[in-house]
Structure formats: C-alpha cells, structure tokens
PASEBA-1860 file (N, C-alpha, C; in nm, 3 decimals):
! residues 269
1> XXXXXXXX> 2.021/-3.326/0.922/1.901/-3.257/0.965/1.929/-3.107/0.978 ~ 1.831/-3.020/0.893/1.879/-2.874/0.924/1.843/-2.872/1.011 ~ 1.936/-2.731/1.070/1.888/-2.686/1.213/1.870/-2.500/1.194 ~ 1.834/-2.475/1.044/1.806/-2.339/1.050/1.666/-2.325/1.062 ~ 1.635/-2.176/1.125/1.505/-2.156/1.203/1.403/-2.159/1.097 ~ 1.305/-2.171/1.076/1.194/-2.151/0.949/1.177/-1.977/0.938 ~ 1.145/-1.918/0.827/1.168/-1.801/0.829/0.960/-1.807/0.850 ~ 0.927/-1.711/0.915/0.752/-1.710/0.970/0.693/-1.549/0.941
9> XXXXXXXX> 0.631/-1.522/0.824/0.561/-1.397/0.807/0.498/-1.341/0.926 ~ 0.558/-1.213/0.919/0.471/-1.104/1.050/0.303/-1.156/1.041 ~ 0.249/-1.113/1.158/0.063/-1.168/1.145/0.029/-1.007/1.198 ~ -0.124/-1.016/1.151/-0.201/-0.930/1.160/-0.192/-0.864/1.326 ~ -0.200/-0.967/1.378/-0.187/-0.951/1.546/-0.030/-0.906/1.627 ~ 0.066/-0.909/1.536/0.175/-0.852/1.547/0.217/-0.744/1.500 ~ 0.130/-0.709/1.415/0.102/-0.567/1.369/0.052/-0.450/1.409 ~ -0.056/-0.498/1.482/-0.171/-0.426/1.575/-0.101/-0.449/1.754
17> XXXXXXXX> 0.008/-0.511/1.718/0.034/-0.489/1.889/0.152/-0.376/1.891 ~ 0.208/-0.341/1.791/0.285/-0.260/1.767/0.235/-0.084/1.798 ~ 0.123/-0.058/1.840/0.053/0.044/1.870/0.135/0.122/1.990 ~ 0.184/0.219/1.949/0.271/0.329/2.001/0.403/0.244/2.049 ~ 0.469/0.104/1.978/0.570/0.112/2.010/0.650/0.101/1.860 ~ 0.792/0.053/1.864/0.826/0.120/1.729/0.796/0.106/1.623 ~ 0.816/0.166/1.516/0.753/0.245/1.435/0.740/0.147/1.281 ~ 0.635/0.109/1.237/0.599/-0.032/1.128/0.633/0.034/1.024
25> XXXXXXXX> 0.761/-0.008/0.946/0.783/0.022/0.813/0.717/-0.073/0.696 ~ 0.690/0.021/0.605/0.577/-0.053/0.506/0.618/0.053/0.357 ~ 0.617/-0.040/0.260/0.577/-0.018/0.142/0.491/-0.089/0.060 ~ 0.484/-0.011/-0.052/0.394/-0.108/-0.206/0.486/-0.186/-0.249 ~ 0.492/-0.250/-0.334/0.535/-0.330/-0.411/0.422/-0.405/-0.513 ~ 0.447/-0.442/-0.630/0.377/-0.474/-0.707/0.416/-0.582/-0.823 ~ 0.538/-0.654/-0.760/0.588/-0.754/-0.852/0.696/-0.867/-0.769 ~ 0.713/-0.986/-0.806/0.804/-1.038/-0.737/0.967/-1.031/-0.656
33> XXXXXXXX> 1.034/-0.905/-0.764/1.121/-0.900/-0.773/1.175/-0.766/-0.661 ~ 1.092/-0.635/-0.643/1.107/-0.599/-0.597/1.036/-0.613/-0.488 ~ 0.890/-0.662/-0.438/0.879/-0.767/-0.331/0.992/-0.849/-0.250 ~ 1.058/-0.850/-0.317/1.145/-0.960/-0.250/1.306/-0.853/-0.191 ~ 1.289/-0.746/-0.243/1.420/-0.682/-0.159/1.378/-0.587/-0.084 ~ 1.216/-0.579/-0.043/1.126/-0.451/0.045/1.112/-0.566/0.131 ~ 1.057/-0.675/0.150/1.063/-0.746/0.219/1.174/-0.804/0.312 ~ 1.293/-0.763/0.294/1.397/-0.742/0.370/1.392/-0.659/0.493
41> XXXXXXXX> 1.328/-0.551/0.482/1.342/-0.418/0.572/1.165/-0.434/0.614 ~ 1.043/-0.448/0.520/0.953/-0.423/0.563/0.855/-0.477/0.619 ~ 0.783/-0.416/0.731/0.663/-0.516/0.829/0.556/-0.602/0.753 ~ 0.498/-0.468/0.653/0.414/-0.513/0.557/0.435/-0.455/0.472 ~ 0.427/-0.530/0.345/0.398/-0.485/0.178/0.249/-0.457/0.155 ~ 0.232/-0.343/0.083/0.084/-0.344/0.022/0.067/-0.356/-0.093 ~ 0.004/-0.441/-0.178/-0.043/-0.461/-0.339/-0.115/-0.345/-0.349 ~ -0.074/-0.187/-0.371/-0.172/-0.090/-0.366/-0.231/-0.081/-0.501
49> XXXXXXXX> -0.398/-0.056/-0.528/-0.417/0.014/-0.644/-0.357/0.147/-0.725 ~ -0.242/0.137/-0.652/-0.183/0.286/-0.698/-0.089/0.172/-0.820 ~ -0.093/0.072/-0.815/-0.055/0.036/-0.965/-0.087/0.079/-1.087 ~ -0.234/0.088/-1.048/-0.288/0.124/-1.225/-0.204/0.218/-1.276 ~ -0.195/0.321/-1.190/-0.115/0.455/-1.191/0.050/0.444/-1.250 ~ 0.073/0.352/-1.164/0.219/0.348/-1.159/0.281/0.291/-1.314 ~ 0.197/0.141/-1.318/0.263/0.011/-1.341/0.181/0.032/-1.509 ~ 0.090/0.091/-1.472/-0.051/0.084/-1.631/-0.064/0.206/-1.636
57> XXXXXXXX> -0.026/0.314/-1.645/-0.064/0.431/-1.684/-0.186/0.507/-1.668 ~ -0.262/0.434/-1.590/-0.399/0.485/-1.528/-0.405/0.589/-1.500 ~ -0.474/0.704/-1.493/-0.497/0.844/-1.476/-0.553/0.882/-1.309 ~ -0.636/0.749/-1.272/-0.656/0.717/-1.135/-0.674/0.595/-1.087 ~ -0.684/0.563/-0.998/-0.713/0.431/-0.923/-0.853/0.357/-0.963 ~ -0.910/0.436/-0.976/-1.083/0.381/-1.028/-1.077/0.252/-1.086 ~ -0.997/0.290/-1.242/-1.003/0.140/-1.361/-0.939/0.105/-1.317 ~ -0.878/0.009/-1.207/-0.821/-0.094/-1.171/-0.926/-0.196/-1.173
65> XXXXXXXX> -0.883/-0.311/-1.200/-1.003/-0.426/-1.198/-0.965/-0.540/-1.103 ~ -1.070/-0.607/-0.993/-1.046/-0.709/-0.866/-0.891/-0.787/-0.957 ~ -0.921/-0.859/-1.120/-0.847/-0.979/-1.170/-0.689/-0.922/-1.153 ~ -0.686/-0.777/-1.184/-0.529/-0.701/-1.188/-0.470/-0.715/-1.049 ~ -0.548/-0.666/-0.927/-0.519/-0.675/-0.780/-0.441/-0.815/-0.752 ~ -0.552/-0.911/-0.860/-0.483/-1.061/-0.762/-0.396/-1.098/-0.824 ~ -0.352/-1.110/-0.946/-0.218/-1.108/-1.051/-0.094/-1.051/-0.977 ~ -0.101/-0.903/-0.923/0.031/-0.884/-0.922/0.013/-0.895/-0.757
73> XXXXXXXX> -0.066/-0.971/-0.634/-0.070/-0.963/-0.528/-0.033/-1.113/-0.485 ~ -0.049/-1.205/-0.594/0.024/-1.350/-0.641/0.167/-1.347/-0.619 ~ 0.213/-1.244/-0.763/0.314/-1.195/-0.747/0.416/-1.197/-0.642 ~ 0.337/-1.033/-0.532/0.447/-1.005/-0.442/0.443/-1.155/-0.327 ~ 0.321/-1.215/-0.327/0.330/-1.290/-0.193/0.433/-1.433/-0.296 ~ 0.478/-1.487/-0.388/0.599/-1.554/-0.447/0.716/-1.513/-0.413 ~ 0.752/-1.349/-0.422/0.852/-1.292/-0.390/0.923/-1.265/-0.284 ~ 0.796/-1.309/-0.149/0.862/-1.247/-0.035/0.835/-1.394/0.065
81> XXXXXXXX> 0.886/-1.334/0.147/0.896/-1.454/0.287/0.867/-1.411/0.407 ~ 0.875/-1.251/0.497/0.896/-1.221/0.608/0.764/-1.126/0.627 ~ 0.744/-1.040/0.513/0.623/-0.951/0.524/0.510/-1.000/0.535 ~ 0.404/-0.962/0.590/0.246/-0.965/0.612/0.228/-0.830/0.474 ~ 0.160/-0.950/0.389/0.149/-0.876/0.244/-0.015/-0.876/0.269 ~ -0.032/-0.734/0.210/-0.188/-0.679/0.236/-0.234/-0.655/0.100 ~ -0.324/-0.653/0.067/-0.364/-0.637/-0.080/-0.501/-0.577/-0.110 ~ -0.505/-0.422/-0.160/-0.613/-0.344/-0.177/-0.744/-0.406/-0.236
89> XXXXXXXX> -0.831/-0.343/-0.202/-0.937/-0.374/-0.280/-1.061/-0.270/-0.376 ~ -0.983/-0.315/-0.456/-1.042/-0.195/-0.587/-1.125/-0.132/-0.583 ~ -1.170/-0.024/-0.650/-1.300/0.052/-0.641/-1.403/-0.011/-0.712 ~ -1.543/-0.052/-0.648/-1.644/-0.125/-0.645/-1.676/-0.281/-0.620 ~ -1.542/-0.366/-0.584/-1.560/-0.471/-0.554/-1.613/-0.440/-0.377 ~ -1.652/-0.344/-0.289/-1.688/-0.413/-0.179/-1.760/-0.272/-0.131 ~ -1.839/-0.165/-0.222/-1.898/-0.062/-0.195/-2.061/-0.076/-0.167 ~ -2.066/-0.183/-0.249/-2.236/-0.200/-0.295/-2.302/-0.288/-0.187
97> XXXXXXXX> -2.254/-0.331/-0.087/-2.240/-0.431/0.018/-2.158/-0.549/0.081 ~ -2.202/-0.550/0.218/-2.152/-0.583/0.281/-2.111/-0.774/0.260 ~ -2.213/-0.816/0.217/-2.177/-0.950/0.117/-2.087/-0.955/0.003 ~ -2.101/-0.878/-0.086/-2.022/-0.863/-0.212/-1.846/-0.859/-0.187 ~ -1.860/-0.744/-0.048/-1.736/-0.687/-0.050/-1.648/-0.809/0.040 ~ -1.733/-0.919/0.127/-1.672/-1.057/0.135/-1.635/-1.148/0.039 ~ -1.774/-1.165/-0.073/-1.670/-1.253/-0.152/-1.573/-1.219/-0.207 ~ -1.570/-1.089/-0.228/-1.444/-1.010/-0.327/-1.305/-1.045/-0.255
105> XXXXXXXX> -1.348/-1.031/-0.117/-1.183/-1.021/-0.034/-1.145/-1.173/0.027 ~ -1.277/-1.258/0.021/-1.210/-1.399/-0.014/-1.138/-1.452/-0.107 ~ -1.207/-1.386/-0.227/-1.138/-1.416/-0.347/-0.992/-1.388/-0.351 ~ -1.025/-1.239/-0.303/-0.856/-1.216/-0.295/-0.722/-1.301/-0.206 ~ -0.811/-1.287/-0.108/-0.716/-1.394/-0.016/-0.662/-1.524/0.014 ~ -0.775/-1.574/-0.072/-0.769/-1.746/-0.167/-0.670/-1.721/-0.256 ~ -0.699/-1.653/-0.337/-0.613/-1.671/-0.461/-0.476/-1.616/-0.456 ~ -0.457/-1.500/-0.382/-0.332/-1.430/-0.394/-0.232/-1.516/-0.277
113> XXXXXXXX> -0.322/-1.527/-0.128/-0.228/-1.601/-0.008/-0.158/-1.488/0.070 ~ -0.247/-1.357/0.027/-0.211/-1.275/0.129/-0.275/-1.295/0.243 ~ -0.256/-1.151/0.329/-0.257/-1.193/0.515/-0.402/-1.089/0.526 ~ -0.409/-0.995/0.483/-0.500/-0.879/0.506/-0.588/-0.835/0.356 ~ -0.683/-0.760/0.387/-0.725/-0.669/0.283/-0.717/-0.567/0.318 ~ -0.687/-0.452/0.251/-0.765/-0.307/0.283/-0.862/-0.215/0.182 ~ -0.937/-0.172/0.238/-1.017/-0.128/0.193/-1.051/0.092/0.257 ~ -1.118/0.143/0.131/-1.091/0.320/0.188/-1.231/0.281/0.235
121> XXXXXXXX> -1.223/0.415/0.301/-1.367/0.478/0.334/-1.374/0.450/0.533 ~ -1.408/0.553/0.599/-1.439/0.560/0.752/-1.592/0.523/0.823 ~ -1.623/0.581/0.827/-1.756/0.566/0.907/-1.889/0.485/0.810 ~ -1.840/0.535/0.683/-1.951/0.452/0.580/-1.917/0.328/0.592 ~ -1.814/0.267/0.572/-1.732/0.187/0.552/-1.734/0.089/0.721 ~ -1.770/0.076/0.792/-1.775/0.034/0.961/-1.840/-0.071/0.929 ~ -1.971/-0.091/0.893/-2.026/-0.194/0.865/-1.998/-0.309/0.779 ~ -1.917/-0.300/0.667/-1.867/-0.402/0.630/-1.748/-0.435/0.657
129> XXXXXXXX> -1.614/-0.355/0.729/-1.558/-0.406/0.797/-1.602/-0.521/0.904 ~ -1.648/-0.449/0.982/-1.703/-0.560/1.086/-1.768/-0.669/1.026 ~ -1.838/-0.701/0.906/-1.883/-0.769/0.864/-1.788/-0.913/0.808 ~ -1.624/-0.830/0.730/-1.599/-0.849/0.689/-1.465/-0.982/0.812 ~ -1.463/-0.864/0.943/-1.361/-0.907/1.032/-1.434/-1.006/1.109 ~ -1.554/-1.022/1.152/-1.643/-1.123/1.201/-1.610/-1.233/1.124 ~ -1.587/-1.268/0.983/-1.607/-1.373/0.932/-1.408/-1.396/0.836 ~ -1.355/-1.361/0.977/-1.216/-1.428/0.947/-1.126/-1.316/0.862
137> XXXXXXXX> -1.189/-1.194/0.809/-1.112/-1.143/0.708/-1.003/-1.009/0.770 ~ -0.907/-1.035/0.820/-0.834/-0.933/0.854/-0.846/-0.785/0.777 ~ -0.888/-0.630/0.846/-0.931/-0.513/0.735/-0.820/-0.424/0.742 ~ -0.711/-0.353/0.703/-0.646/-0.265/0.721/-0.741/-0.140/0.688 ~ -0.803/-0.043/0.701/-0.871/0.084/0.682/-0.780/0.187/0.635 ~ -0.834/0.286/0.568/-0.775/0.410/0.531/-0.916/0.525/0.492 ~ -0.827/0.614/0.568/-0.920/0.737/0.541/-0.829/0.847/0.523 ~ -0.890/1.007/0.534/-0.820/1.093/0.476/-0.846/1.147/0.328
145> XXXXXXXX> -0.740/1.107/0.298/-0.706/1.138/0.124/-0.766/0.958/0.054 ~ -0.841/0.986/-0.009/-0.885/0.861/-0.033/-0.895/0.861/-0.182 ~ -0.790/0.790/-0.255/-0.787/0.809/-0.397/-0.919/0.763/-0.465 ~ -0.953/0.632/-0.409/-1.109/0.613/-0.522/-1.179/0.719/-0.509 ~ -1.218/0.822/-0.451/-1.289/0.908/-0.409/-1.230/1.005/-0.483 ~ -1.137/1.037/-0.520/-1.078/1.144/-0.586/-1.188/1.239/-0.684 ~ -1.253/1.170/-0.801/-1.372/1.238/-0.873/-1.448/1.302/-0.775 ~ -1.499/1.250/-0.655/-1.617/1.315/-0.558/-1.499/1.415/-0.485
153> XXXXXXXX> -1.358/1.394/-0.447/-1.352/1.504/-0.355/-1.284/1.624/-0.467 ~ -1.281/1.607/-0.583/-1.225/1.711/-0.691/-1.033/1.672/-0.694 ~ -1.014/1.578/-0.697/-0.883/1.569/-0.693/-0.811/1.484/-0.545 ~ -0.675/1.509/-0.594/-0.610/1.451/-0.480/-0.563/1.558/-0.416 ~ -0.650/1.586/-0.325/-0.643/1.691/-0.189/-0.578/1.656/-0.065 ~ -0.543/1.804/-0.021/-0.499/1.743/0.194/-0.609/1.723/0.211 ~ -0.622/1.646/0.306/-0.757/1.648/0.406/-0.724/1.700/0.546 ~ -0.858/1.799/0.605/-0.774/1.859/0.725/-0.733/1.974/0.763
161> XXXXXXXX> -0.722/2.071/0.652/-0.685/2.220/0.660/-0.742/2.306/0.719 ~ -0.922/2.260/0.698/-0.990/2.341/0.748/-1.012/2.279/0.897 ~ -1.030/2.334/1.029/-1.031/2.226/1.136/-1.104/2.227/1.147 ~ -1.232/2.287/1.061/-1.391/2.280/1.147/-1.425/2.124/1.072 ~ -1.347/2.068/0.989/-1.360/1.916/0.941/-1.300/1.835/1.020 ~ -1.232/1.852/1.111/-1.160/1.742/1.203/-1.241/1.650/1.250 ~ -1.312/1.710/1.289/-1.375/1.580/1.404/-1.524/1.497/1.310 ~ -1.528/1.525/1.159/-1.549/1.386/1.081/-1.401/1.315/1.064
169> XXXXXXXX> -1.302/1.358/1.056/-1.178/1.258/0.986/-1.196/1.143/1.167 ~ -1.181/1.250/1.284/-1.165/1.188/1.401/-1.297/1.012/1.421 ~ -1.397/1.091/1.399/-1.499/0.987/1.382/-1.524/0.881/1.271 ~ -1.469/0.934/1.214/-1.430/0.823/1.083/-1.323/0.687/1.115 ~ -1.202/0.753/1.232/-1.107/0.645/1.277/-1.156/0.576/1.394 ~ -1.242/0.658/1.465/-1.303/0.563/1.584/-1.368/0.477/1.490 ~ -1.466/0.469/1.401/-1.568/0.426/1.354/-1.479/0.288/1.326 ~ -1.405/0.342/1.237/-1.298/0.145/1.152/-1.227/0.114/1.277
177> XXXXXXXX> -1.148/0.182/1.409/-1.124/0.110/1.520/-1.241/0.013/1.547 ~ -1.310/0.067/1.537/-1.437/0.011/1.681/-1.517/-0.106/1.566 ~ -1.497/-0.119/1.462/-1.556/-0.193/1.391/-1.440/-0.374/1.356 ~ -1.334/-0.316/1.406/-1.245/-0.452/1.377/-1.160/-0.438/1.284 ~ -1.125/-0.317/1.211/-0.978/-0.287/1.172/-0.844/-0.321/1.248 ~ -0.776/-0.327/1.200/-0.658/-0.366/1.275/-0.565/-0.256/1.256 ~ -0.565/-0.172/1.170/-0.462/-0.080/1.124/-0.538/0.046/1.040 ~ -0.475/0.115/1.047/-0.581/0.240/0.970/-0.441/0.313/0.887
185> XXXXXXXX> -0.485/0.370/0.771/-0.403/0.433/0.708/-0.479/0.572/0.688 ~ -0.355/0.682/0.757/-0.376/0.777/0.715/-0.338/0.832/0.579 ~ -0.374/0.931/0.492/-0.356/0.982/0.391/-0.359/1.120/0.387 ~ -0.290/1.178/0.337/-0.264/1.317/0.250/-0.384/1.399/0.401 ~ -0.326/1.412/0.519/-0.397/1.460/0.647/-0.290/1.577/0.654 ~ -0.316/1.680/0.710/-0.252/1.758/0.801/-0.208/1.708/0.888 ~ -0.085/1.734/0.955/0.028/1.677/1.052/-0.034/1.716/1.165 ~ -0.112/1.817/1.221/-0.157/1.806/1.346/-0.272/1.712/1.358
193> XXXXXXXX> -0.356/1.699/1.257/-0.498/1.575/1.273/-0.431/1.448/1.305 ~ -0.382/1.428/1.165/-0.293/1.301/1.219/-0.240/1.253/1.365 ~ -0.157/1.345/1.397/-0.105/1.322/1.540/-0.227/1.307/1.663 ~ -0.292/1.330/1.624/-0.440/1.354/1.734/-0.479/1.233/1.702 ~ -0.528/1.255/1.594/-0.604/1.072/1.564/-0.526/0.935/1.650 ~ -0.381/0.962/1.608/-0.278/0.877/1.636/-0.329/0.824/1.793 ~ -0.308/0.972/1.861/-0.328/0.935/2.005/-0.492/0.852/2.047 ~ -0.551/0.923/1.941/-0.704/0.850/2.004/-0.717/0.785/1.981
201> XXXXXXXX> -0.686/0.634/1.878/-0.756/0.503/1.897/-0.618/0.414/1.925 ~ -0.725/0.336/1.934/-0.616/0.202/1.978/-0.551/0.091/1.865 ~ -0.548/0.117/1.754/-0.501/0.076/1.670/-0.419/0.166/1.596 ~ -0.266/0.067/1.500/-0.188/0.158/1.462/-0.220/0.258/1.361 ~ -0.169/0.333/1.331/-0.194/0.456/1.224/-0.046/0.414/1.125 ~ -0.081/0.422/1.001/-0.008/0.429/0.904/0.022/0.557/0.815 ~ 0.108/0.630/0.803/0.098/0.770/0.757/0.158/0.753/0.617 ~ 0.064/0.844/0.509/0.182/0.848/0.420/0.108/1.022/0.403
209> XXXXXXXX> 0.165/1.099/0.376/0.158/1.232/0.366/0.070/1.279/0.458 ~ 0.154/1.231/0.607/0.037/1.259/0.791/0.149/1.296/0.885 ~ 0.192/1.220/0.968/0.263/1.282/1.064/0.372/1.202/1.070 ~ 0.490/1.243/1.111/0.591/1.190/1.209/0.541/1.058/1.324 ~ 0.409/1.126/1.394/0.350/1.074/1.535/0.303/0.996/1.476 ~ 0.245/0.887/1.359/0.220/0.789/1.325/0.278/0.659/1.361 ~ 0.194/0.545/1.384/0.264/0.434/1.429/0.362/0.376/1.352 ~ 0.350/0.390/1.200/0.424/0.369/1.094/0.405/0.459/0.985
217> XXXXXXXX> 0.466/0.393/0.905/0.517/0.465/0.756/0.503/0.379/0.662 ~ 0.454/0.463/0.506/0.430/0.392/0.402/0.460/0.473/0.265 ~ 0.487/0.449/0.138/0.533/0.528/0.069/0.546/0.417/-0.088 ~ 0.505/0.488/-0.190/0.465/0.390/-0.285/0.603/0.409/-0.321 ~ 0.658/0.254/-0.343/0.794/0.288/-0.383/0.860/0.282/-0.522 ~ 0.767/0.340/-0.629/0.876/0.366/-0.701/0.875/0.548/-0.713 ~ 0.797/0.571/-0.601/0.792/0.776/-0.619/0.970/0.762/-0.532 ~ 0.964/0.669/-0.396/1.085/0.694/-0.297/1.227/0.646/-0.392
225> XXXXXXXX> 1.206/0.568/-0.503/1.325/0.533/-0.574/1.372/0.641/-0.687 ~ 1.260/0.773/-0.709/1.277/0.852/-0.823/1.279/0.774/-0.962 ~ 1.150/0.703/-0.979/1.121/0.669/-1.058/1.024/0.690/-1.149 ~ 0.936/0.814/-1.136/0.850/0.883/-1.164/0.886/1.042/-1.197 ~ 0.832/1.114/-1.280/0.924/1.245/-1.276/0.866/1.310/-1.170 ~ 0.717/1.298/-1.158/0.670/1.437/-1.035/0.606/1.335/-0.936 ~ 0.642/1.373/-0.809/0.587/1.301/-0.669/0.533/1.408/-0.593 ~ 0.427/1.363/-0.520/0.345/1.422/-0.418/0.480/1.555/-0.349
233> XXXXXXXX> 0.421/1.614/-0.230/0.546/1.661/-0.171/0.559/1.580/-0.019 ~ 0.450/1.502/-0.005/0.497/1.403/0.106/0.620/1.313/0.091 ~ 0.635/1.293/-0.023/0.755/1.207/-0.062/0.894/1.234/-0.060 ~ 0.992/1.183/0.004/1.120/1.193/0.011/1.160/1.102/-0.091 ~ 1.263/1.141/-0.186/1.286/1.052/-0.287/1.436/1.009/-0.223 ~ 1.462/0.840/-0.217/1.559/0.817/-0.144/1.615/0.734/-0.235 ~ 1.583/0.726/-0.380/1.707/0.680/-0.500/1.697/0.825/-0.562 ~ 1.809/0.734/-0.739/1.779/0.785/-0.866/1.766/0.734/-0.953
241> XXXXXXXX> 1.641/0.648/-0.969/1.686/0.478/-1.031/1.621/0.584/-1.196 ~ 1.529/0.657/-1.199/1.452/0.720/-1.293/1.580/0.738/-1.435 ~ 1.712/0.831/-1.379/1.772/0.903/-1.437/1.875/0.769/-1.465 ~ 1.922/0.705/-1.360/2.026/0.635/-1.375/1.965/0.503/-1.473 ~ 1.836/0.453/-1.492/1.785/0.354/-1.629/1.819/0.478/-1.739 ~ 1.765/0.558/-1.756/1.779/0.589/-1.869/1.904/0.615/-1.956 ~ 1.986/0.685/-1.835/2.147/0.622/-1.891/2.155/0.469/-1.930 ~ 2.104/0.387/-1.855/2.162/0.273/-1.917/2.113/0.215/-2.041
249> XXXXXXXX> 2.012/0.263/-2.096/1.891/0.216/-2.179/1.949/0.310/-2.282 ~ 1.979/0.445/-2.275/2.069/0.515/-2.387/2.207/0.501/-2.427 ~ 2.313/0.378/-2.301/2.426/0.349/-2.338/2.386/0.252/-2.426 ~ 2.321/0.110/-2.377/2.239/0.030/-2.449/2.212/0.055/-2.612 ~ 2.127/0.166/-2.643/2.094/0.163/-2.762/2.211/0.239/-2.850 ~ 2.324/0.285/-2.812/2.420/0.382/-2.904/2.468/0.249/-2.891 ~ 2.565/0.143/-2.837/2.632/0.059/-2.880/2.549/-0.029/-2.957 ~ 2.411/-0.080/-2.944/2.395/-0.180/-3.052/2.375/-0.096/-3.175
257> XXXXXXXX> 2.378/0.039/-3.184/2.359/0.142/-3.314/2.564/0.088/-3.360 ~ 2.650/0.116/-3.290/2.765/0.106/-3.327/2.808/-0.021/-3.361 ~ 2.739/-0.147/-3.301/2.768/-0.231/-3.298/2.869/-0.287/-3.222 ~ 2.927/-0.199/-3.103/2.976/-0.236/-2.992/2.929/-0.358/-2.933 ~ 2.783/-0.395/-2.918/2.764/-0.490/-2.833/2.646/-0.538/-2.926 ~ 2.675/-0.674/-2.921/2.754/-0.789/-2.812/2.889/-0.809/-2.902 ~ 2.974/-0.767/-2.769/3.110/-0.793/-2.792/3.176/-0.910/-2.714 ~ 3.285/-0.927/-2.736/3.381/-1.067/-2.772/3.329/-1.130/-2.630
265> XXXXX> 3.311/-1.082/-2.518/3.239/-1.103/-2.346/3.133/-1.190/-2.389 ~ 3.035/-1.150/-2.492/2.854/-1.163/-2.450/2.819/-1.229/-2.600 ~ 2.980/-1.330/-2.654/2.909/-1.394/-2.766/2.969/-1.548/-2.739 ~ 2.898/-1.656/-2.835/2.926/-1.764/-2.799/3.041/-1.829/-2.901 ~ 3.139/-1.889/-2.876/3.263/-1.907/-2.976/3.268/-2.083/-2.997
END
C-alpha cells in the first residue's frame, strides 16, 4: 500500500488568500513540456494569448482563435500536477455578452480541465464577470496594458503616466474586485499606480511590467529564457536558451554537412 501523499493542484481560493502575504509566482506556458518544469516553482500557469505572438508568429493577440486557447491549454494542464492552470480567453469569445462569454469559458474549462479563466477589460468588463463567477466560473481580471485592445489604445503602451488617468485604472480594479474576480492582473502600469491599486482592493494583484508591491509576479516565459530577440523592458531575461539553440542547431547542421553524425555512438550495428 503506498503511503506517498497525493500531489493536489493549488485552488482558486488559495490563491486569493494569498493577498498581501507572500508573493504568487506565475508564468505562461504553452505546451506540455515546459508546463511541466514551471510547474515545479509556479502557483499558477497561464495559457496566455500571447501565444499567437510567441508560438504562431501573430503580430498581435487579436487572431488567436477560442479552438488554439484549448489545444495548447489541454496541453499545459497534461504537463503539470501542482499549478492552478488559468487559461485566457481570446478576443471576442466573451465581449459581445454576458451569455456568450459563459459558454465560451465553459467550453474552455470542460475541455482543457483548467481551474480559472481570465479575461481583459475593468469596469466594462464587471458585469460579465459576475455573471460569469455567479455561475461557478472562477475570473482572473486584467487591466492596464491590455493587449486585445492594443489597435484602440495605438499600441502596446504604459498605462498611467499621465496621473490625471489614475483613478479610471483605480476604478476599473474596484469594479473586477467587487464583481467576483479573484485575482487581477496588472499590466504595463506605472510602478506608483500599481502599488496604490495593490493596497486598495482586496484581491491579489499580479504584476507584469507594475510594481515590486504586487501580490505576485508573472512573465511570459520564453522573453525570461531569452528566447526572443527583443523583450519589453519590464523583462529580466534570466536564460540564454535563444543563442545557446542556435549553436546547437548550427553544430547540428555542419556535422551532418561533414558527415560527422551519426557516428559510431548513434548507429545501429
């Protein structure tokens, strides 16, 4: 009879109790494999639409489609065991209403077997949260820098510089608090908003280009592995996986040019 413990994914409610105490590490992930060694270290994984970008060459988040989200959000939740895996929800599956944007995030949550959805947008956005959290669906929120939005705000901007805008970003986080978010993600904010926001609601704050004073941290990880040539400047790049494949992929192709490999090791006799 074993007697090892069952390994039990973080919950939504262990997430949200974490509010000003230490600090929820989180990344993306977008495949089984590296799912499964972020999930070592992290609270939650996010299936972010920043795939299209990453993984598909997408120019923005927009053309991502609901079927792509649940494919590689399948994926990470195969790969991992310990994380509360959250999984975005694309631009227009849950804008047009407050019904739509339920079945969309059932769908997702049926099919993929993640724990959460998240979804952008603040104060517009309140009503189908709540709509969405009334009827069982855990919401992670994000405001700020809000990539689907990117065409309407002219790019991927700070949000925040000017302070006579503060107190929409501020009312935007009461709004997804008070509506049944569990977690809010800040984005591409000025470090003093952020920290303010932080203090005013009662749910955690997730920062990725926001503050220090955030309840946690998030960071798409193949910008933190240097796997991309140009990253935001929020990003600390904490590999060199970019430079160090391509060495291997150029040792790779000069030996099968020489015919070095497959040598006497990597053949069958």
């Amino acid at each position: 009879m074993s007697t090892q413990t069952p390994i039990r994914r973080t919950t939504v409610p262990q997430i949200a109790a974490r509010k000003g105490g230490e600090p929820i590490v989180s990344l993306t992930s977008y495949h089984a494999h590296t799912a499964a060694i972020v999930d070592k270290y992290a609270d939650f994984i996010l299936v972010g639409d920043s795939l299209g970008m990453v993984m598909h060459g997408m120019e923005s988040t927009v053309g991502v489609p609901l079927d792509l989200m649940i494919m590689h959000g399948k994926a990470v939740v195969r790969g991992t065991q310990k994380a509360l895996i959250v999984v975005d929800m694309p631009f227009g599956t849950y804008e047009e209403s407050p019904s739509i944007a339920f079945r969309n995030a059932a769908k997702i949550m049926k099919e993929t077997g993640c724990g959460a959805v998240k979804l952008e947008g603040g104060k517009r956005m309140a009503e189908t949260i709540r709509f969405l959290t009334e009827r069982g669906i855990p919401v992670m929120a994000h405001i700020g820098l809000t990539p689907q939005s990117s065409h309407v705000m002219g790019g991927f901007k700070t949000q925040g510089r000017d302070e006579d805008t503060w107190a929409i970003h501020e009312e935007d986080a009461r709004a997804v608090a008070e509506a049944g978010a569990f977690s809010l993600v800040l984005e591409g904010m000025v470090e003093p908003l952020a920290a303010k926001i932080t203090k005013q609601i009662p749910i955690p704050t997730i920062g990725i280009g926001a503050s220090a004073d955030c309840d946690g941290q998030i960071l798409v990880l193949e910008d933190m592995l240097g796997l991309n040539e140009w990253t935001p400047k929020f990003v600390k790049v904490y590999g060199d996986l970019g430079p160090a494949i391509e060495r291997a992929v150029g040792q790779y192709a000069e030996e099968v040019k020489d015919r070095s490999f497959p040598g006497e090791d990597e053949v069958y006799r």
